[in-house]
C-alpha positions in Angstrom: 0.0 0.0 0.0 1.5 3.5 -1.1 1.7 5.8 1.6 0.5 9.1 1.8 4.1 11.6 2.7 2.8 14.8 3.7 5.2 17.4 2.9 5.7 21.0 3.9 7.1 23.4 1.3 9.0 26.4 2.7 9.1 29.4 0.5 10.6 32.7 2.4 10.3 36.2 0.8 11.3 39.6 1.7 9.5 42.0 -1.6 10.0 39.1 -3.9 7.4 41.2 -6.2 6.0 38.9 -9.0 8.4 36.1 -8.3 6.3 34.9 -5.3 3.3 34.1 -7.6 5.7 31.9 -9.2 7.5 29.6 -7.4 3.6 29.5 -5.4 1.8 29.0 -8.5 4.4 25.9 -9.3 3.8 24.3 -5.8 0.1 24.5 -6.2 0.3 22.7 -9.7 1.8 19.4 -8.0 -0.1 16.8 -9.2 0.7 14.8 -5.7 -2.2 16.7 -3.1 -0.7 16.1 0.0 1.6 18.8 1.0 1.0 22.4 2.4 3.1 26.0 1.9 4.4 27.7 4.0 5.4 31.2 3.2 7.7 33.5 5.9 7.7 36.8 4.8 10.3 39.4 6.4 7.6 42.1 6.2 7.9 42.9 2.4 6.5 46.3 1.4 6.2 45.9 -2.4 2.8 44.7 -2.1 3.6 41.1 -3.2 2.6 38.9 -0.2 -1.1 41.3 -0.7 -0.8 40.6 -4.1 -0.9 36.9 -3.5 -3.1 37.1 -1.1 -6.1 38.5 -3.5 -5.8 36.2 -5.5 -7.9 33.4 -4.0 -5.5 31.4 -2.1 -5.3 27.7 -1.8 -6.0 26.3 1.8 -3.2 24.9 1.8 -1.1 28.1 1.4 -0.1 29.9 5.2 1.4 33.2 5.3 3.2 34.4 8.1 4.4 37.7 8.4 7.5 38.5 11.1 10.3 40.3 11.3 13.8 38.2 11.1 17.3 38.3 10.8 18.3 37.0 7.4 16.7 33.9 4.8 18.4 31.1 7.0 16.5 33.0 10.2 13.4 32.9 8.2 14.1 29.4 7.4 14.5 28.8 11.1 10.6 30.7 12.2 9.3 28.5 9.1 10.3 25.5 10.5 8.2 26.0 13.6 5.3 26.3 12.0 5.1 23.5 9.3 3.3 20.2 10.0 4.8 18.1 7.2 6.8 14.7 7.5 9.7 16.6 5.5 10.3 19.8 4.5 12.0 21.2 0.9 12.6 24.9 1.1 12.4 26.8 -2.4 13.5 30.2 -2.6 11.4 32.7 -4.3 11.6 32.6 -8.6 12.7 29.0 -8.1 9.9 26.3 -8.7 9.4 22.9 -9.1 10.9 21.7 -12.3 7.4 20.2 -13.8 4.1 19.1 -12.1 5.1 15.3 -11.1 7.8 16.0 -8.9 6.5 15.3 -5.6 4.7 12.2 -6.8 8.4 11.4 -8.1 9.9 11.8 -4.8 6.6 10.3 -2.9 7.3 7.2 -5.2 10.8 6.5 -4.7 10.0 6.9 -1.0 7.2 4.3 -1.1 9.8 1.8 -3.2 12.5 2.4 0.0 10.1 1.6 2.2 8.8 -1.8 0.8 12.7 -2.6 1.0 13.2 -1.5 4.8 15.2 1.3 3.8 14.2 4.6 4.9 15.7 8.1 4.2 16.5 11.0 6.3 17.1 13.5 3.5 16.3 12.4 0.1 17.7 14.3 -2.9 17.9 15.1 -6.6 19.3 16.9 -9.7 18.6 21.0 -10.2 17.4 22.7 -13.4 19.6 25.6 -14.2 17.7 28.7 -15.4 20.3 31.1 -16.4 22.4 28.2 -17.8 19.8 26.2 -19.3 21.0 23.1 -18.3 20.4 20.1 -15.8 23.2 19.8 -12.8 23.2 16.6 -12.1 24.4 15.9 -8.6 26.2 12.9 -6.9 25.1 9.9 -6.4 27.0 9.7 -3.7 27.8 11.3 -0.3 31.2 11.3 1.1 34.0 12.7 2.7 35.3 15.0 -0.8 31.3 15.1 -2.1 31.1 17.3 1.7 34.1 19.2 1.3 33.2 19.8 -3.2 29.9 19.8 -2.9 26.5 19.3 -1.3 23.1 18.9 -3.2 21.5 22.4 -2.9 19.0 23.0 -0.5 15.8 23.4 -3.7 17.0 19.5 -4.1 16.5 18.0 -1.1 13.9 16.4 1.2 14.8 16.6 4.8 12.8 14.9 7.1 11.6 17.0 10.2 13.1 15.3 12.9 16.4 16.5 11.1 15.3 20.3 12.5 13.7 19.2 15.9 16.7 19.8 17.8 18.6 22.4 16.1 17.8 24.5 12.7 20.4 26.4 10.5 23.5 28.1 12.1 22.3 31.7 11.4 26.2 33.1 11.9 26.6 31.3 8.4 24.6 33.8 6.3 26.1 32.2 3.4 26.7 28.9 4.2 24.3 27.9 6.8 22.5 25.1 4.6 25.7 24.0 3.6 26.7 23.4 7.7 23.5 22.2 8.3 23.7 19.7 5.8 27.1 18.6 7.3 25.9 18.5 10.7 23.4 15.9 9.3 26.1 13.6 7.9 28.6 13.8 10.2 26.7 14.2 14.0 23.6 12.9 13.2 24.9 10.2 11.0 21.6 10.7 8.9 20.8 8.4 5.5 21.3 10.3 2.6 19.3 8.7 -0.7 19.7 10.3 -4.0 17.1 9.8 -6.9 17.5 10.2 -10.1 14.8 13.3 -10.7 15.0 17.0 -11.4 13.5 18.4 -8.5 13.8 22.2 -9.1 14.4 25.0 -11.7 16.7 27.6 -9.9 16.5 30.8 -10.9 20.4 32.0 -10.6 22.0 35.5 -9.1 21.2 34.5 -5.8 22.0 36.0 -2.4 25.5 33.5 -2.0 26.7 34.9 -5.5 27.5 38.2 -4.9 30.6 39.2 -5.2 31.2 39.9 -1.2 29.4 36.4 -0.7 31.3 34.6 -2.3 34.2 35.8 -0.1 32.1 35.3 3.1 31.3 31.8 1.3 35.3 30.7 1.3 35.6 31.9 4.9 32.6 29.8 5.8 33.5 27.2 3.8 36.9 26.7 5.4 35.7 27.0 9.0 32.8 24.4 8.2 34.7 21.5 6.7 38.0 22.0 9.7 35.3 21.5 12.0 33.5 18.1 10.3 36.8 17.0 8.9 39.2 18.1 11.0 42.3 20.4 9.5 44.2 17.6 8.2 41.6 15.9 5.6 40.6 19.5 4.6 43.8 20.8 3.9 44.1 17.2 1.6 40.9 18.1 0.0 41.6 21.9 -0.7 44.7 20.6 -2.7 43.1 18.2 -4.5 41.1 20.5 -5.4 43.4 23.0 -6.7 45.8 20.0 -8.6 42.5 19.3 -10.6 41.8 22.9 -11.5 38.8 23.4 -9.4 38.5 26.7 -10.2 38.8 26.3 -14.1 36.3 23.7 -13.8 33.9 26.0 -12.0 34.3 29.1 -14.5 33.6 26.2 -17.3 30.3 24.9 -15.3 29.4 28.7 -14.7 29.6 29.4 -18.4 25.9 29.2 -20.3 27.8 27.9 -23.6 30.1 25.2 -21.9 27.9 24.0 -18.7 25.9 21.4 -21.1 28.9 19.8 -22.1 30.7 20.1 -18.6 27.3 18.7 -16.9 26.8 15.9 -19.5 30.5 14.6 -18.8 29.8 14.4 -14.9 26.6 12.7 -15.9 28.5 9.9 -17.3 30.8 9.8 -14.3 28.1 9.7 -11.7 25.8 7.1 -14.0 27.3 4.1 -12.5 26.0 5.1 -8.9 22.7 5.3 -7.7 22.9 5.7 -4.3 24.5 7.8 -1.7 26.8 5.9 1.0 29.2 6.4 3.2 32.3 6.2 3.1 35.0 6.1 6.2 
């Protein structure tokens, strides 16, 4: 018998204007029912949150209004108030990639089920706006996936008791998903599944990719993985990275006329995994 995952989607806005209607309008077209939105907003003044609001919302759509101290703040007050058994936060002008999603994801949850598994955070791939291209993430979780790179937060599934006792690190107001995603491997030794489905069209430019963010993002970065990894395995990592020309790499996969091939190549590399798991 399939079982019916509730999930709460958490959308947080501060004068998002028409970008709101968006990401809402592509939650609401889910053809899987069960699931409720929650939008925090940081007391927007552009009229968006009243523009949504006369438009006939869907029960199913709560908006909270309350001051806060940043998105991962906002993340933390939206947490509180959701009831669903996992939560997938989507920032505003992202969406859902198409209307099947969350029947997607309720699927493969149903199929780990009927095989005893279970999954803690479940995750996918990412639809690249800007780029126009799918970014495929791995398959796998380890040690160098932690210190390269973590799915994105619009990718994955995290069940709630992964918030119950602590939310996101707000000191990290760059990289506070990224610790909190590290924080679920690491301390609360959480299974990680990965799926092979495009969970959500991101809408590039965000807050993390400004210039100054970016800085504040190495900083983070570097504090984050010396405390998971310790000093030793992230100093390995960091020149790894830099003997395989991470940074080239990364101008390449930024780049909207070379990130479809760069993205197909590490498609073929991840192809022969299809699940995360860990590695000591």
């Amino acid at each position: 018998m399939e079982q019916n995952v509730m999930y709460s989607v958490i959308v947080v806005c501060l004068n998002a204007g028409q970008r709101l209607r968006e990401t809402i309008d592509s939650i609401l077209r889910q053809s899987y029912k069960n699931f409720e939105v929650i939008v925090k907003d940081g007391g927007s003044s552009d009229g968006s949150v009243e523009m949504l609001q006369g438009t006939g919302l869907d029960e199913r759509v709560h908006i909270y209004t309350q001051k806060d101290n940043g998105i991962y703040d906002a993340m933390n007050q939206a947490v509180k108030l959701a009831k669903g058994a996992y939560f997938l936060f989507l920032n505003t002008g992202d969406t859902f990639y198409d209307e099947e999603v969350l029947n997607k994801i309720t699927h493969e949850m149903n199929r780990l089920r009927k095989n005893n598994k279970k999954a803690d955070i479940i995750y996918g791939n990412m639809y690249h706006k800007a780029l126009d291209t799918i970014i495929y993430a791995s398959p796998e979780i380890h040690d160098f996936t932690c210190y390269r790179n973590v799915p994105c937060h619009q990718t994955c599934f995290y069940h709630r008791s992964l918030f119950e006792s602590r939310g996101y690190r707000t000191e990290y107001n760059v990289r506070a998903d990224y610790e909190h995603f590290l924080w679920c491997y690491y301390e609360r030794r959480a299974e990680i599944v990965y799926v092979p489905v495009v969970v959500a069209s991101y809408e590039g430019g965000g807050y993390s990719e400004t210039k100054e963010n970016r800085k504040r993002s190495k900083r983070q970065h570097r504090e984050i993985v010396v405390r998971y990894m310790g000093r030793k395995k992230a100093d390995k990592y960091r020149l790894i990275m830099l003997l395989t020309l991470a940074p080239l790499r990364s101008a390449i996969a930024d780049s909207k006329y070379l990130s479809v091939v760069y993205n197909g190549m590490k498609t073929m590399l991840y192809k022969s995994g299809n699940r995360t798991k860990r590695i000591s």
